[in-house]
C-alpha positions in Angstrom: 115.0 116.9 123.5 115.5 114.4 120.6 114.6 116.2 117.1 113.2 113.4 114.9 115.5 112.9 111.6 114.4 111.8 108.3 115.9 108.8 106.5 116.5 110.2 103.0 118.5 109.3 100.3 120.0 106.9 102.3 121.0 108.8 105.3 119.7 110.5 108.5 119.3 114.5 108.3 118.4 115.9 111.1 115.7 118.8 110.6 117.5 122.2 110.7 114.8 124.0 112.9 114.1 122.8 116.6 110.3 121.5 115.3 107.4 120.6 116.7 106.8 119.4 119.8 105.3 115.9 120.8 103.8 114.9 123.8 103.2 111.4 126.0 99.8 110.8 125.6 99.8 109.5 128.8 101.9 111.9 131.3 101.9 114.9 128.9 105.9 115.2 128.8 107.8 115.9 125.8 108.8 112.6 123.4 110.3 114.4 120.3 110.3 117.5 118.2 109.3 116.5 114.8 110.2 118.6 111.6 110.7 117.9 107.8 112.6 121.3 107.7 116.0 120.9 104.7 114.4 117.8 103.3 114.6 119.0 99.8 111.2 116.2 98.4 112.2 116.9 94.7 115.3 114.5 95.9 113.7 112.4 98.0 111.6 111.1 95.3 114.1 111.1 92.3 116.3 109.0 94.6 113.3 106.5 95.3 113.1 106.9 90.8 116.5 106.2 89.7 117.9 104.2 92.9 115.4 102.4 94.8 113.4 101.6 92.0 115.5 100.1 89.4 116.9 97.6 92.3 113.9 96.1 93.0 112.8 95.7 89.6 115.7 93.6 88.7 114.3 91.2 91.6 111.0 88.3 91.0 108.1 88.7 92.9 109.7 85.7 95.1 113.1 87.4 95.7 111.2 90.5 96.6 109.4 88.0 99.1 112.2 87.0 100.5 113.6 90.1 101.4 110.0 90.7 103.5 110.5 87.7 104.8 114.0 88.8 106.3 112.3 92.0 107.3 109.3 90.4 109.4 112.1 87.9 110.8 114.3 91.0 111.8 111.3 92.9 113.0 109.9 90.7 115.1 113.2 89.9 117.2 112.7 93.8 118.2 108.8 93.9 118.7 109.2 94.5 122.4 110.9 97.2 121.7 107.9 98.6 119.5 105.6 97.6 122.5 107.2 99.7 125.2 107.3 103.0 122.7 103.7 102.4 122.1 102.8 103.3 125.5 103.6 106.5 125.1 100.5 106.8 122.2 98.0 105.8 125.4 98.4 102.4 123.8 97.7 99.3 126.4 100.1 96.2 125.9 96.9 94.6 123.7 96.7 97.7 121.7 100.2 97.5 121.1 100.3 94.3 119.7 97.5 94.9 117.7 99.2 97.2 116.1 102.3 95.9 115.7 101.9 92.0 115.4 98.9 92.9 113.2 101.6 95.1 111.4 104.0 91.8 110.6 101.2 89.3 110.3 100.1 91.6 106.6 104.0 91.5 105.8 104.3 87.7 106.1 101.0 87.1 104.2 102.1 89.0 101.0 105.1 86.8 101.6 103.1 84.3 101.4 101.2 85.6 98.5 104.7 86.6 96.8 105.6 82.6 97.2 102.6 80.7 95.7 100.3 83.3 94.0 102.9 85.5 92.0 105.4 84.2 89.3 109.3 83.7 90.0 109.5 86.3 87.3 109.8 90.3 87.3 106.6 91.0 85.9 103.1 89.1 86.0 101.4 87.9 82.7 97.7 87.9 83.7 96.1 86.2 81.9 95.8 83.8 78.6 96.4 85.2 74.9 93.1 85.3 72.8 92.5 85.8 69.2 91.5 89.2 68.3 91.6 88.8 64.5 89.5 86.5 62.3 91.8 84.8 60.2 94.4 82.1 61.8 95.0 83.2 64.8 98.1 85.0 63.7 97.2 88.4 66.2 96.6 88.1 69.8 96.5 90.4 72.7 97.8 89.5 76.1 97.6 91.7 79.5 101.4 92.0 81.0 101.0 93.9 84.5 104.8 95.6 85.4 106.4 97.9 88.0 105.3 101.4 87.7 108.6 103.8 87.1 108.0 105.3 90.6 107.8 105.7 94.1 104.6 104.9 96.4 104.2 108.1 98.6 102.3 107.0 101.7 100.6 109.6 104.3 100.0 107.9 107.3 97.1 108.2 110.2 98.4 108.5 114.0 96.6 105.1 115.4 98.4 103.0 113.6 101.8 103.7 113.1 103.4 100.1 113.0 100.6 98.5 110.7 100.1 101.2 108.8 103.4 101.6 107.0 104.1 98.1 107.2 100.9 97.5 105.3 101.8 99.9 102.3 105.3 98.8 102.4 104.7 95.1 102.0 102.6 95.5 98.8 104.6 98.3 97.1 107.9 96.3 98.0 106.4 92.9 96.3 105.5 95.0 93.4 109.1 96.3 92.7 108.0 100.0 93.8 110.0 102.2 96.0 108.2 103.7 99.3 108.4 107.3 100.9 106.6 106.6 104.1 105.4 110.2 105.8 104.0 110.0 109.6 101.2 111.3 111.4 103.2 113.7 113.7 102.1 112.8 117.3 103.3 109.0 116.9 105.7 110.3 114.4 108.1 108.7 117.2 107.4 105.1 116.9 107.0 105.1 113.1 110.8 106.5 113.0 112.0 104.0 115.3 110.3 101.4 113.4 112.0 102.9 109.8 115.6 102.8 112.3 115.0 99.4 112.4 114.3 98.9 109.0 117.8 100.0 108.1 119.5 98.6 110.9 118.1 94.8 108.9 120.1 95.9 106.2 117.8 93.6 104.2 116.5 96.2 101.7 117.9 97.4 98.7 119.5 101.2 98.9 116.7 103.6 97.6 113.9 101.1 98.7 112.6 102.6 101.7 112.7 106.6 102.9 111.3 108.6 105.8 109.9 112.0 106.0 109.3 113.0 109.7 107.4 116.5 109.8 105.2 117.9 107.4 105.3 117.3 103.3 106.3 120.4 102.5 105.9 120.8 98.2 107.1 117.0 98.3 103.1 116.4 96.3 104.0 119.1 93.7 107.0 116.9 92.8 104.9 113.4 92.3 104.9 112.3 88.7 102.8 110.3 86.1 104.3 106.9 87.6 104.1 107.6 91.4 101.3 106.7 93.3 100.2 108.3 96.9 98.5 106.4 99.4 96.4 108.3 102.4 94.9 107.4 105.5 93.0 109.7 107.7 90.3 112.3 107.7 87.8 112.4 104.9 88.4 116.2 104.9 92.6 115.7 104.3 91.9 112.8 101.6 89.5 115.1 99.4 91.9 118.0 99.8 95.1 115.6 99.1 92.6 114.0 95.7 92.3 118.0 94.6 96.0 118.5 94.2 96.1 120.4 90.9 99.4 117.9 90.6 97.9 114.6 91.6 94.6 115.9 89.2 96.7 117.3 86.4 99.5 114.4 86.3 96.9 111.6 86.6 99.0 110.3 90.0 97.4 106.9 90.9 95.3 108.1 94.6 94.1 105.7 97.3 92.2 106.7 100.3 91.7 104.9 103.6 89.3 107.3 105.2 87.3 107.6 108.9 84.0 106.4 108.0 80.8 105.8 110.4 81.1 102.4 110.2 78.0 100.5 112.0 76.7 97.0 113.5 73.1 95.7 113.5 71.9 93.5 116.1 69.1 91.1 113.6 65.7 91.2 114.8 66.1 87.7 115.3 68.8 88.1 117.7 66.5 88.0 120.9 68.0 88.6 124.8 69.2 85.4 126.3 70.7 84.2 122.9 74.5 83.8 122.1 73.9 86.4 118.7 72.6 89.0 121.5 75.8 88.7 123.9 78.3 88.4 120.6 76.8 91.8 119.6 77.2 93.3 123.1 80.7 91.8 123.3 81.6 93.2 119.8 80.5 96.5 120.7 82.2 97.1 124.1 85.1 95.7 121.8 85.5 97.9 119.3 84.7 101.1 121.9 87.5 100.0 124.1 90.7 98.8 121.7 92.8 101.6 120.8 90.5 103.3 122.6 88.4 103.7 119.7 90.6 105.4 117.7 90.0 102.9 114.8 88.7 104.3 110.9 86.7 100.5 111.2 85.1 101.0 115.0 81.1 101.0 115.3 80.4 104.2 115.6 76.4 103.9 115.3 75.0 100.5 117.2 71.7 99.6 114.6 69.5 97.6 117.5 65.8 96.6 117.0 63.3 99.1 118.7 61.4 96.6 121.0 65.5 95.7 122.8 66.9 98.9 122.9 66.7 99.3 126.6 68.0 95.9 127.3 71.1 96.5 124.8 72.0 99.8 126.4 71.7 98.2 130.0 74.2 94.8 128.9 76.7 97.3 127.2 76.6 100.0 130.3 76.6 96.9 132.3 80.1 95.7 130.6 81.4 99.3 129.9 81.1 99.7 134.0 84.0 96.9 134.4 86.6 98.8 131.8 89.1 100.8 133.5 90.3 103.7 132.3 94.3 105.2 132.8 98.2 104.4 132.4 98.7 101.5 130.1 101.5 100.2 132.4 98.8 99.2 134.7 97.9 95.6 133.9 94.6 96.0 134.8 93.5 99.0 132.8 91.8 97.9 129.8 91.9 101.3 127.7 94.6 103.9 127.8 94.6 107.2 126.6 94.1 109.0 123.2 96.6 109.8 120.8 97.0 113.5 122.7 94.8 116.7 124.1 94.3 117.9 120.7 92.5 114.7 119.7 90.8 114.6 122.8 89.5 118.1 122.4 88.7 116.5 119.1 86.5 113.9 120.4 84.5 116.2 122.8 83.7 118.1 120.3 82.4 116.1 118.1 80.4 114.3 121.1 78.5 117.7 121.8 77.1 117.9 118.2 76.6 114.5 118.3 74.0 115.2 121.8 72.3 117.2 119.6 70.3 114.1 118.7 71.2 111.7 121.2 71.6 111.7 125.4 74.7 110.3 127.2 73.4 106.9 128.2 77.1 105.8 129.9 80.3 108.3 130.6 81.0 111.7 131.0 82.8 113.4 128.0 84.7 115.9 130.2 85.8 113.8 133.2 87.2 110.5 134.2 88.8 108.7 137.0 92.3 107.9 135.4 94.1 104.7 137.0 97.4 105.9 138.1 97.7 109.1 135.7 96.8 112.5 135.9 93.9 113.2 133.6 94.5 116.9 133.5 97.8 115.9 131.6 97.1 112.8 130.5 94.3 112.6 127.0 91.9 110.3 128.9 88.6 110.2 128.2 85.6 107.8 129.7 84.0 105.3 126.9 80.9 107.6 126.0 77.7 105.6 124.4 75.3 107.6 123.2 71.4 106.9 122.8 69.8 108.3 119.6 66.0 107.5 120.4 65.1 109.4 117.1 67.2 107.3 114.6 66.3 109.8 111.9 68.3 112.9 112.9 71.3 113.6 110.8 73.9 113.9 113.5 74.7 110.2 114.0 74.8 109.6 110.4 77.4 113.0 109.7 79.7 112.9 112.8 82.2 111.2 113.6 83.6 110.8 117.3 87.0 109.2 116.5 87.7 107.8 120.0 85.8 105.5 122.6 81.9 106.8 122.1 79.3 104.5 120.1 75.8 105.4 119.4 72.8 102.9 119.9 69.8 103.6 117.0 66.5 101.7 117.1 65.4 100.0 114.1 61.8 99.2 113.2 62.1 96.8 110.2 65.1 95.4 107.9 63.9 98.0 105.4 64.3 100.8 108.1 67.5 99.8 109.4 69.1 99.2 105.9 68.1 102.6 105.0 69.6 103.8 108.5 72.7 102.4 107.6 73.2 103.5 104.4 73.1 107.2 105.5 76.5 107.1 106.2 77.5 107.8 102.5 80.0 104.8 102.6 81.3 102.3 105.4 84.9 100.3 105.7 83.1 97.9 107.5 79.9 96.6 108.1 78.4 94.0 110.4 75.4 92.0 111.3 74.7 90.0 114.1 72.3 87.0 113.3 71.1 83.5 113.1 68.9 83.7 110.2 70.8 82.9 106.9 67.9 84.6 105.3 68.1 87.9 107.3 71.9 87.8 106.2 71.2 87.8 102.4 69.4 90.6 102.5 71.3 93.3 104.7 74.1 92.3 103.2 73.0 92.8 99.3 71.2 95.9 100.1 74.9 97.5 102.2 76.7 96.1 99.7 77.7 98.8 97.7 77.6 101.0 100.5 80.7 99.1 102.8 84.0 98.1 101.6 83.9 95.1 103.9 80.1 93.2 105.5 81.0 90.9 108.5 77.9 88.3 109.3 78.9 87.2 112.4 77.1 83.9 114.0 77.9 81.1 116.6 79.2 78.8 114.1 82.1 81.6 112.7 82.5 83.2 116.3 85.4 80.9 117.5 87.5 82.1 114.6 86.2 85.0 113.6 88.6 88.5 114.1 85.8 90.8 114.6 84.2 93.7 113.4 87.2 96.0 112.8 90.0 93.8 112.2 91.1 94.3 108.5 93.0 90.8 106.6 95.6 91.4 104.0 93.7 88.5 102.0 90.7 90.8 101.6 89.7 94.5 100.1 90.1 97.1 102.9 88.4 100.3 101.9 85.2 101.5 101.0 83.1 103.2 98.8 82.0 107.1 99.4 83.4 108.7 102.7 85.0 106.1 103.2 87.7 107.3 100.5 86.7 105.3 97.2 90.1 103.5 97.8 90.7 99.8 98.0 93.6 98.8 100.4 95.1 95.5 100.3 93.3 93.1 99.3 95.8 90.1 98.2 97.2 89.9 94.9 94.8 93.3 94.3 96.7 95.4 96.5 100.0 94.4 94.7 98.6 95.3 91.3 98.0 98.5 92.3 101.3 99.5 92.2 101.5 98.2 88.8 100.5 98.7 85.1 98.3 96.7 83.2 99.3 96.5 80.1 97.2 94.9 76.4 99.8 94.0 74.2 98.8 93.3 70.9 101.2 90.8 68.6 101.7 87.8 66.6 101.9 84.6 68.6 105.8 83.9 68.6 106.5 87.9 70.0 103.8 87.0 72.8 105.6 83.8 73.4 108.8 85.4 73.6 107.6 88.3 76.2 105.5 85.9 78.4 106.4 82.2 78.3 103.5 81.2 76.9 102.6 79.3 74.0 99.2 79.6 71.4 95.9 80.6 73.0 
């Protein structure tokens, strides 16, 4: 059985113990062995310092962008590739693409962004001089952001593991900043093959790009003042990866992407028989079903009004009925498996704490009629919606069922259900469901500052609209609270992160002379 090997300074090294094991999510068997044993980190990341880093830096936003846009190009001539390996996650053909396509379409828009928003220049002035004395204008200040000195560490979550590093890459790589890209280990397998293909491209600078399959070892006691380190995953892993006594001691710059209890609200306007009831419906089964719910920006807690919350939880058992469950390979199954029979066991248990205040309304959590799979090898699960009559109990509002299960909450008035929402201590993503522009301004400026990202959808925006849980590169993905505190992507923001903002303070020809600009 294939041991994965890590791509460090440069070269492959295979791990020097036989590693961990990981398994087809769909037939159980043994992919790959996955170990970071040898991999001394300290080296890792001075080679990202002194090798990757100084390459790109000599390099303008725009030349940087043209090496991602050689990389999508590449990329994309081998995404079938990526497809087929994704089935082995449980991911259908739909999911795949999400994943992957989703994955390219964030590197071609920082190209994008690298091309028209970003200077052909190695550093970015941002913005005009202004006088800070009172005389003749003879001392200025000016903000000058440049390439921090080191390497952008990024930890990875499991569901995503073509978007997810392609995400972090693109920014850190338009910034002039080197990348250590570490895996989730049970699709360890396709992120490696993805970094394979990286360097087969032969479009990035030596240095620019490393992979750590296996665990990180003492790689974070080895992060310095000018790295940064990016997470995705668990709330639990994110506060114990912020409390490294090196990432607190050393100031490292930490962002967190983190599972939240994200949540949609059917408006109270939104009446059955209208097209705002059947988008809700449709955007619920939706986000239940992709990835088979193993997204950090699925609905996890269905806000509906009190008087409709029989009629919602007959349309979505009605539509959940119709979605086959089994081996992505079968065009007709519409959700695959989970990630693996740990994260299944996951998922279950979570589900029973979360019947403490709720009752199964569609699904059973221990059973389900696979399409051409074994579901005792096989990490199937049923889609599971839960009904929480009492919308006050804590358990829908605490834990998290990171897979196919939903919970529907009644709602008696906007004031009720923007309370309701906010008991989840700090979204990704929001969403409301209405026709009343009124109703809209007022859910959304009371979530505000609980959700990193508050979707309105309507008829007139539901042609183009990507949905509840799809994140854009041209917008802030993150959120506030459990949701990490972090702010990922987010257009020319997401670039800046890897950078430092810098006041200078001078005379007006030295400011001239660094920037290219001229007076105030």
């Amino acid at each position: 059985m294939t041991v994965l090997p890590s791509f460090v300074q440069d070269r492959w090294q295979t791990p020097e113990d036989a590693g961990r094991p990981v398994h087809d999510a769909v037939t159980g068997e043994e992919v790959a062995r996955v170990s970071s044993s040898g991999v001394d980190m300290a080296a890792v990341l001075d080679h990202a310092r002194t090798v990757g880093g100084p390459a790109l830096r000599v390099l303008t936003f725009r030349q940087r962008a043209d090496l991602l846009d050689r990389l999508a190009a590449y990329l994309r001539d081998h995404r079938e590739e990526l497809y087929a390996l994704s089935a082995r996650t449980g991911a259908t053909l739909f999911d795949a693409r999400f994943d992957v396509d989703g994955g390219l379409g964030v590197v071609k828009s920082y190209v994008a962004l690298g091309r028209t928003e970003l200077p052909d220049a190695t550093y970015l002035v941002e913005d005009a001089a202004r006088p800070l004395g009172r005389g003749k204008g003879t001392f200025l200040g000016q903000h000058v952001c440049v390439p921090l000195r080191g390497v952008a560490v990024q930890i990875n979550a499991f569901n995503f593991p073509v978007w997810g590093p392609l995400e972090k890459l693109a920014q850190s790589l338009l910034a002039g900043v080197p990348s250590v890209i570490k895996p989730a280990t049970p699709t360890a397998y396709v992120t490696a093959r993805l970094v394979e293909l990286v360097v087969a491209s032969g479009v990035l600078p030596a240095g620019a790009v490393q992979l750590v399959c296996g665990g990180v070892g003492d790689l974070l006691d080895h992060l310095g003042e000018q790295d940064l380190l990016s997470f995705t995953g668990s709330a639990d892993t994110a506060l114990a990866l912020r409390n490294h006594p090196v990432v607190s001691a050393r100031a490292v710059r930490f962002n967190a992407e983190a599972d939240s209890l994200n949540c949609s609200i059917l408006g109270p306007d939104a009446a059955p028989g209208t097209a705002e009831f059947d988008l809700f419906v449709d955007q619920v089964v939706t986000e239940m079903t992709v990835k088979a719910g193993q997204k950090c920006t699925a609905i996890r807690r269905a806000f509906v009004p009190a008087a409709v919350q029989e009629t919602v939880l007959e349309a979505v058992v009605d539509r959940l009925g119709g979605v086959r469950v089994g081996n992505p390979a079968d065009p007709d199954v519409r959700m695959g498996a989970l990630a693996g029979l740990d994260q299944r066991d996951e998922v279950r248990a979570a589900i029973t704490r979360l019947r403490k205040a709720a009752t199964v309304a569609f699904g059973d959590p221990d059973r389900v009629a696979a399409v051409d799979a074994d579901d005792t090898r096989g990490a199937f699960l049923s889609p599971i919606l839960l009904h929480g009559a009492d919308p006050d109990l804590e358990e829908p509002h605490s834990v998290e069922a990171f897979g196919p299960v939903c919970t529907v909450l009644p709602y008696a008035s906007v004031e009720h259900v923007v309370d309701l929402a906010a008991r989840g201590r700090g979204s990704l993503a929001g969403s409301l469901v209405t026709a009343d522009p009124e109703i809209a301004r007022r859910v959304v400026l009371e979530l505000a500052p609980w959700h990193g990202r508050f979707l309105v959808q309507t008829t007139a925006n539901a042609q183009e609209s990507t949905g509840h849980g799809s994140p854009l590169p041209t917008l802030v993905h993150g959120g506030p609270g459990r949701a990490g505190g972090g702010e990922e992507m987010g257009g020319v923001r997401g670039v800046l992160h890897h950078m430092q903002r810098t006041a200078v303070q001078a005379d007006p020809d030295v400011l001239a002379a660094l920037t290219g600009q001229v007076g105030p």
